[in-house]
C-alpha positions in Angstrom: -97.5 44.6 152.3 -97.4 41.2 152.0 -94.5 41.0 149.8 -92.6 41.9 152.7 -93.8 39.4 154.9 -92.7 36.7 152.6 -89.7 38.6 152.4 -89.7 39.9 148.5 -90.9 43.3 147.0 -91.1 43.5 143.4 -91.0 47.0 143.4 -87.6 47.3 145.8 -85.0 46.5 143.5 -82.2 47.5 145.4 -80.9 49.1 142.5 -81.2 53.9 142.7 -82.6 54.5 139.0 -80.8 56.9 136.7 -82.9 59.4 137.5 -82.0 60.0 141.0 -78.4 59.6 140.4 -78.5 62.2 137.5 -80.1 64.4 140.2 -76.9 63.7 142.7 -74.6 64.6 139.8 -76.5 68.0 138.9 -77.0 68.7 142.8 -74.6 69.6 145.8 -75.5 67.6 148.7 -78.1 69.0 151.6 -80.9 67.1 153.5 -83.2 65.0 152.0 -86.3 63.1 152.4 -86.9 59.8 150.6 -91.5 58.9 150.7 -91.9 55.3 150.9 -88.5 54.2 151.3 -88.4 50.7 151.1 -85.6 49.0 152.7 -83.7 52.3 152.1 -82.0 52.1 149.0 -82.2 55.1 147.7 -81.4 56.6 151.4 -78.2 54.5 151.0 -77.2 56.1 147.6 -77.9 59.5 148.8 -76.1 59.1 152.2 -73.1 57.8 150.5 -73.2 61.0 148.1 -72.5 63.3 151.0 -76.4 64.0 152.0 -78.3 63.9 155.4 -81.5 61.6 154.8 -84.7 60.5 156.4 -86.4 57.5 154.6 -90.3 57.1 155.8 -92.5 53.7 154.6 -95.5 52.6 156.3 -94.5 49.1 156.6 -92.4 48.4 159.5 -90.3 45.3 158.6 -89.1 47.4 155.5 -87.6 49.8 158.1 -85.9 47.6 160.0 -84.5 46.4 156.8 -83.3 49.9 155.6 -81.6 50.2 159.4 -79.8 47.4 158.9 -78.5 48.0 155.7 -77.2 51.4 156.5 -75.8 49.9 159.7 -73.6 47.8 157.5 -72.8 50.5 155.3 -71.5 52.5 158.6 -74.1 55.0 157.7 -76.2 55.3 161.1 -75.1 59.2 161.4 -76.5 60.1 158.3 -79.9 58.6 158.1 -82.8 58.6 160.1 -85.8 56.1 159.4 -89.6 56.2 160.6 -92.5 53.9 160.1 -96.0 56.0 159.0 -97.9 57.5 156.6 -96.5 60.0 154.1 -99.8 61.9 154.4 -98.8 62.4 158.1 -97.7 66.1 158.6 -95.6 64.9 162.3 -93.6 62.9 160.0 -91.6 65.4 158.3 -88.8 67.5 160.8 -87.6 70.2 159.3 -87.2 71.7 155.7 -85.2 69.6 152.9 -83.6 70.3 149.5 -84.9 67.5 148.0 -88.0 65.3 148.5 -87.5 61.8 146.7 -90.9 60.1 145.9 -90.7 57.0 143.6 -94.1 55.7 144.2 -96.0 57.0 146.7 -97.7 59.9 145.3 -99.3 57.6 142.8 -101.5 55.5 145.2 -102.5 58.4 146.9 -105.8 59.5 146.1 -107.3 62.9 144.5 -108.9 63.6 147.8 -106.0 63.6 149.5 -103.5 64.8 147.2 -103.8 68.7 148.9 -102.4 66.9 152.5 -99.3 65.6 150.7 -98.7 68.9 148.8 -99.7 71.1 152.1 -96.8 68.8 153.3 -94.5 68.9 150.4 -94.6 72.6 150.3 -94.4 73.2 153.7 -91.0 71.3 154.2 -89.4 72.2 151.2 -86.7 74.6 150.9 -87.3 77.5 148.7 -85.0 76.3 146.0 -85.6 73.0 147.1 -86.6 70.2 144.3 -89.5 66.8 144.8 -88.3 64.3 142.1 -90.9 61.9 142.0 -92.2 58.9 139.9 -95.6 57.8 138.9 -97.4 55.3 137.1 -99.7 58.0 134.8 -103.4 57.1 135.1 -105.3 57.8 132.1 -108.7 56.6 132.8 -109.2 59.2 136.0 -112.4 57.4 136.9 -110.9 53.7 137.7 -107.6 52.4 138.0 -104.1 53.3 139.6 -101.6 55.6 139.1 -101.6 59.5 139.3 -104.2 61.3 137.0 -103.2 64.5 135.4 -105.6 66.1 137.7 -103.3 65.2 140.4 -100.1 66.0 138.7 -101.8 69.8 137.6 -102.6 70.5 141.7 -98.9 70.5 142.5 -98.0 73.1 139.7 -100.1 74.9 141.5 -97.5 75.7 144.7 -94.4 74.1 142.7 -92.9 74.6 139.4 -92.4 71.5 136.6 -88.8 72.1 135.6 -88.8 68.6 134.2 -91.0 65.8 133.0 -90.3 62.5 131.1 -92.6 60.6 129.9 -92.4 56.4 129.3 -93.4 52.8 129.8 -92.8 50.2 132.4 -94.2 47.0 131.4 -96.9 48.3 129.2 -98.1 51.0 131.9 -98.0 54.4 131.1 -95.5 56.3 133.8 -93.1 59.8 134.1 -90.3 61.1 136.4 -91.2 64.5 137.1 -89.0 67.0 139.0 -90.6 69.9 140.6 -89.2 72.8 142.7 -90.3 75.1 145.2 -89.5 78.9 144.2 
């Protein structure tokens, strides 16, 4: 959090990865939900591509970042932002086809990883897909990043269609597409 109050977040590049804009090209637009937003880049890119979005991040000056952004962008009919807590169920409105997470799932931990499925799965549309990112953890014990543990308890209400597997910056990591049946 205090990269944003300096004003820089290494992890906001302002650049959507290739992943996500694979998914656009594969996927019809529909209504969408991006986890820890940011300053709403990726709510940008998928607004642009025809879809209705909600961004959520915890840290408030990023959300008044990502409003002002898609002000500019004369997006303000298509997105919707909130300050919280992913893990919050009062958060989510509604069902969406896709459930962007690039990042948040892996600080979360194994305690609380059945909240943020619980609310995965219960605003997902059947059909619907969560395309997520993670740094992998592979020592379960100490350390960040999601453990296989955690990646094994959302198979267990969503199906892995896709998984790949590689290396930022000598840290283990994997986008992972999952959908609800």
């Amino acid at each position: 959090m205090m990269s944003y109050l300096l004003g820089n977040s290494p992890w906001d590049t302002g650049i959507t990865p290739p992943e996500v804009n694979g998914y656009l090209k594969e996927n019809g637009p529909g209504r969408a939900l991006d986890l820890g937003c940011g300053t709403g880049t990726n709510v940008i890119t998928l607004a642009e591509n025809g879809w209705q979005v909600e961004g959520i991040d915890y840290v408030g000056r990023a959300i008044k970042a990502a409003r002002r952004k898609a002000k500019k962008r004369g997006l303000g009919d298509r997105v919707q932002f909130r300050v919280g807590d992913v893990l919050s169920s009062e958060l989510y409105r509604g069902e969406y086809d896709l459930i962007l997470d690039i990042g948040c799932f892996h600080s979360i931990l194994i305690d609380k990883v059945d909240r943020y499925l619980l609310n995965i799965y219960s605003h997902l549309n059947s059909g619907g897909s969560l395309l997520m990112y993670v740094h992998l953890n592979k020592n379960p014990v100490t350390g960040h990043g999601a453990t296989e543990a955690s990646l094994k308890k959302l198979g267990e209400k969503l199906e892995l269609v896709k998984r790949v597997d590689g290396e930022e910056s000598d840290r283990p990591s994997a986008w992972l597409e999952f959908k609800k049946l």
